[in-house]
N, C-alpha and C positions, 0 to 999 in steps of 0.2 A: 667162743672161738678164741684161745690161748693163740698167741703169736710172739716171738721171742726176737729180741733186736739183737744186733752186734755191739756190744760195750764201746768197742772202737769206734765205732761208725760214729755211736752215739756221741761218742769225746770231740771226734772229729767236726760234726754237725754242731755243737755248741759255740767250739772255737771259730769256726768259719763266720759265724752269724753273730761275734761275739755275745752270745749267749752267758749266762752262769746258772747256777741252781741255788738258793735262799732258803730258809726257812722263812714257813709261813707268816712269823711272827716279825721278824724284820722286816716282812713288805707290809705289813701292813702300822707299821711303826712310822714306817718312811712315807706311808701313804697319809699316815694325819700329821706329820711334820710340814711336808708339802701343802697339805690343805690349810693348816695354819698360818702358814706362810703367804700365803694367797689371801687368808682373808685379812692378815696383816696389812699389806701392802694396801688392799681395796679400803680399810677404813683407815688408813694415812689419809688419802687421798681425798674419803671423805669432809665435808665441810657442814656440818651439824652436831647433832650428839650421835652417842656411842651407850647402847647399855652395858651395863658389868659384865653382863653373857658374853657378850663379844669380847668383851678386853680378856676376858676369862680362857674362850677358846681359841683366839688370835694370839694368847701367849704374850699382850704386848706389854704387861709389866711382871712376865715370866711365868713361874707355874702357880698361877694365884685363883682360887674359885670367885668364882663371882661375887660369894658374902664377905668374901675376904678382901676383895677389891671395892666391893662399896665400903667396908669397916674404914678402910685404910682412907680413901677419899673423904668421908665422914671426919674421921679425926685427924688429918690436912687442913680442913675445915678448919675444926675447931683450935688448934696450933697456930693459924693464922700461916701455913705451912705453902706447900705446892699447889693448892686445889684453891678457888677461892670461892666465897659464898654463893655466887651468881652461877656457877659454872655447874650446880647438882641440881637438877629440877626432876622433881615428879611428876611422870605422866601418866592418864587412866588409858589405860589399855583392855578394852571391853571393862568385866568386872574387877581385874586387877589393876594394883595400882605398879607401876614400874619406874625405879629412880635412873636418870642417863645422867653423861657426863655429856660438858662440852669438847669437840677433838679438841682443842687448842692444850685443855687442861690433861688429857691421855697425852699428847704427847709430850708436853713438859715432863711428866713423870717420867714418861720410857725412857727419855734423854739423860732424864736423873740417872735410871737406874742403868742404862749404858745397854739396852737392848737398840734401839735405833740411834 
């Protein structure tokens, strides 16, 4: 069943309900900005550790992977730099093993790097 709209109507109908039209690509851009943004905020708030994953998808020392962002804490480490020895523990997680940071040490860096 074909059924045809009025262009006008339809213009009209957007504007009223301040509606827009997007590419699909933009919403869904906006939609894991927002998300990243959220889980930012939730592991600020947090008071424990933090894995690389997180700081990875939370964005919160920018667009960094997660091997990239233990690399970087690793050699903080070892610099004697932002991160300090006590603050990278590894934990077993079932059969894998999983390094966290502590928050205190995530947020010094974001600070550094001027995201929070």
């Amino acid at each position: 069943m074909e059924k045809y709209i009025n262009a006008q109507e339809f213009m009209e109908y957007l504007k009223e309900n301040n509606l827009v039209i997007i590419p699909e690509s933009y919403a869904d851009e906006r939609i894991k900005e927002l998300n990243a943004e959220k889980l930012k905020k939730r592991l600020l708030r947090r008071r424990g550790m933090i894995t690389f994953r997180e700081i990875s998808d939370s964005k919160l020392w920018g667009e960094i992977s997660p091997k990239a962002a233990k690399s970087y804490a690793l050699r903080e480490i070892e610099n004697n730099g932002l991160v300090q020895k006590n603050e990278v523990i590894l934990v077993k997680k079932g059969k894998m093993n999983v390094y966290k940071i502590h928050h205190l040490a995530v947020e010094r860096v974001a600070k550094i790097k001027g995201i929070i």
